[in-house]
C-alpha positions, 0 to 999 in steps of 0.5 A: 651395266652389262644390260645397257651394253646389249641394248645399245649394240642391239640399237647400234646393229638395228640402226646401222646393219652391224655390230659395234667393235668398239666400246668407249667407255669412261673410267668409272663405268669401266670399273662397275663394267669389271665388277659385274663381270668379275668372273672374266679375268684381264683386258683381254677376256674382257675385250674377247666376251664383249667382242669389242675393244675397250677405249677408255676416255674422261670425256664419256660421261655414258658408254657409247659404241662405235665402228672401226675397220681398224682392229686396237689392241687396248687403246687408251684415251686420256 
């Protein structure tokens, strides 16, 4: 999961000219994300060692990162 992560931000950067910040995510990907980062402890490590804030949505069958001017503090959709 993690190596899917750094390919699709380096996509998202090689396209766009910056870094994402936001990482849409859905339940299921989000615990295999957990599980291979089991060392980083809580939502706010977790949200400071990807530099992104984690949105955690039903409706995203893949990850997918995004750009936001607005800095979210653990936005959950549902």
């Amino acid at each position: 999961m993690l190596s899917f992560l750094i390919q699709i931000a380096n996509e998202f950067e090689n396209e766009h000219g910056y870094r994402p910040n936001v990482l849409y995510i859905n339940p299921q990907h989000f615990k295999s994300l957990q599980g291979a980062l089991s060392e980083i402890r809580g939502l706010d490590a977790l949200t400071r060692f990807l530099g992104m804030e984690i949105v955690l949505s039903n409706e995203s069958s893949q990850p997918h990162l995004a750009w936001s001017p607005v800095e979210w503090k653990h936005a959950v959709v549902v």
